[in-house]
C-alpha positions as CSV (number, residue, x, y, z in Angstrom):
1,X,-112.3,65.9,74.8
2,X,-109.2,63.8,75.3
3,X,-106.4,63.0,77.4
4,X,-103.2,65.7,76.1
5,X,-100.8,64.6,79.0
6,X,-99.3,62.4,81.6
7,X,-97.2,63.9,84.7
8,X,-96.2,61.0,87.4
9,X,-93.7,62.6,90.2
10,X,-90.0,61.6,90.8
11,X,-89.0,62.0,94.4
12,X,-85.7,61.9,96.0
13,X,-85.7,63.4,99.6
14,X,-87.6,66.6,99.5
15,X,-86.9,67.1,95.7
16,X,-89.4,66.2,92.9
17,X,-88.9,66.1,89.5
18,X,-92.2,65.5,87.1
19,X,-91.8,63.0,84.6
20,X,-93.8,64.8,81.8
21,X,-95.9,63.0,78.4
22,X,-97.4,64.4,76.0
23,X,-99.9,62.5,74.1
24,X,-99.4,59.6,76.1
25,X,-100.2,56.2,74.4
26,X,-102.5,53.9,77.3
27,X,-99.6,51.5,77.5
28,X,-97.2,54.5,79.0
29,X,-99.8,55.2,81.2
30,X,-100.2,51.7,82.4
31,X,-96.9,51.5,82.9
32,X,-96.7,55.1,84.9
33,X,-99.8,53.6,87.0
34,X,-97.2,50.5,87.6
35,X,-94.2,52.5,88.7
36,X,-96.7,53.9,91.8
37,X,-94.9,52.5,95.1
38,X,-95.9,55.7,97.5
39,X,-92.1,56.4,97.8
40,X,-90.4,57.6,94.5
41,X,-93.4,57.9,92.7
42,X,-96.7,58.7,94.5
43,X,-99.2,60.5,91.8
44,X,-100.1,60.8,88.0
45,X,-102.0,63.2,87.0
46,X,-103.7,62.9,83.3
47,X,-104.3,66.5,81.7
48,X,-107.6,66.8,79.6
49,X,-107.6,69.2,76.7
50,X,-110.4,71.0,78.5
51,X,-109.5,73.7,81.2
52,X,-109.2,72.4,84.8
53,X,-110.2,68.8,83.9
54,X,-108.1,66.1,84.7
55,X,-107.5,62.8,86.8
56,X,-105.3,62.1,90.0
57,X,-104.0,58.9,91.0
58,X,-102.0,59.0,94.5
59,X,-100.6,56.2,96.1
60,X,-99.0,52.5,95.7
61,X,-98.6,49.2,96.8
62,X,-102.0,47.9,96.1
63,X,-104.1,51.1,97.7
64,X,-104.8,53.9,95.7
65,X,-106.9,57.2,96.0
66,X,-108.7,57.9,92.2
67,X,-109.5,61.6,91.7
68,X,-111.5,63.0,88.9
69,X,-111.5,66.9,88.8
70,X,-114.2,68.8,85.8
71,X,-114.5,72.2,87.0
72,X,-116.4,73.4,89.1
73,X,-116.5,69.4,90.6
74,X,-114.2,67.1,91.9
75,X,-115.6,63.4,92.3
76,X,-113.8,60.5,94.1
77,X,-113.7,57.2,93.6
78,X,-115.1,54.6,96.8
79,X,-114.5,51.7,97.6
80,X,-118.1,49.7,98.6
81,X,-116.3,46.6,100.4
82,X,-115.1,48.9,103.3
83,X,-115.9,50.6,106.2
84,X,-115.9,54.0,105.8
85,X,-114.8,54.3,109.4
86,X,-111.4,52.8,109.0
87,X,-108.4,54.8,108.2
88,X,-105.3,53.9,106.1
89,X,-101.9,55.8,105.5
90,X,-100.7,56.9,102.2
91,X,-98.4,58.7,100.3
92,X,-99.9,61.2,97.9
93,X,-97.9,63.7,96.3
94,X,-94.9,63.0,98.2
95,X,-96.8,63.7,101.9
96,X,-98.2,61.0,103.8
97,X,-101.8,61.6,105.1
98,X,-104.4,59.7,106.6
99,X,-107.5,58.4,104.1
100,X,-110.3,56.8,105.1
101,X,-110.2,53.5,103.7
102,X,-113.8,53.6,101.9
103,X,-111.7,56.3,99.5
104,X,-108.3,53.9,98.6
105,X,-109.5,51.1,95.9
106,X,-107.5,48.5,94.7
107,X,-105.3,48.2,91.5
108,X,-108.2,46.6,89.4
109,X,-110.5,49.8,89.9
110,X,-107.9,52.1,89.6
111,X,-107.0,50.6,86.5
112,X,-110.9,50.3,85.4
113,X,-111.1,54.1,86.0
114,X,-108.2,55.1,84.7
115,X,-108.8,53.3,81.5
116,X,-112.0,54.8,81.2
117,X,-111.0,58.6,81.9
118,X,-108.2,57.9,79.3
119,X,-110.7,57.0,76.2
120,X,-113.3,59.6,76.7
121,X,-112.4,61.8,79.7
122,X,-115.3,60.6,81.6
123,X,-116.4,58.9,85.0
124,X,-117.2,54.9,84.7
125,X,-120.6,54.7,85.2
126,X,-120.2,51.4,86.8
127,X,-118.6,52.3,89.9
128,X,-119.2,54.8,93.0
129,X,-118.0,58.1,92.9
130,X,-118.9,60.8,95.4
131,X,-118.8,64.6,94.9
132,X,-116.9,66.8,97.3
């Protein structure tokens, strides 16, 4: 299985308009994962080659929400140095919601995760994930 695409969202007011890759080189999406700033752009998605399989980053400024989807499961990546009780705002797909914090990592993670979805369409095995 491999990564076949890259979608990050372009928002202006109300409007969106995805910003489409196909067979995206890691460097475009490092640099996608970059231009997050939970106003104009708020999510990637990466697109396996593999029916409803995929991975979701929302968010920006430093705080970001990691979603892997593999039908029938979704897993999400945590955060261990935070209290799951605590709450953080952030844009996701152009609407603002309310996260618990335990569930926004930082960009190093993201990055970790992403990096390893990208090669070989898997979770890393070194950090949390929890199923929904």
């Amino acid at each position: 299985m491999r990564v076949i695409s890259l979608s990050v969202d372009n928002r202006s007011g109300n409007r969106n308009r995805e910003e489409e890759t196909d067979e995206p080189t890691w460097e475009q999406v490092e640099r996608a994962f970059q231009s997050l700033d939970a106003r104009r752009h708020t999510m990637l998605t990466l697109e396996a080659d593999e029916e409803d399989h995929g991975l979701i980053v929302g968010g920006g400024g430093g705080l970001y929400v990691v979603t892997v989807h593999r039908y029938p499961e979704i897993f999400t990546l945590t955060s261990a140095e935070t209290d799951a009780g605590e709450a953080v705002r952030l844009t996701i797909g152009g609407q603002e919601g309310i996260f618990a914090k335990n569930l926004c990592v930082g960009v190093d993670q993201a990055l970790l995760a992403m990096r390893r979805y990208f090669e070989t369409c898997e979770l890393e095995r070194s950090m949390r994930w929890v199923a929904e």
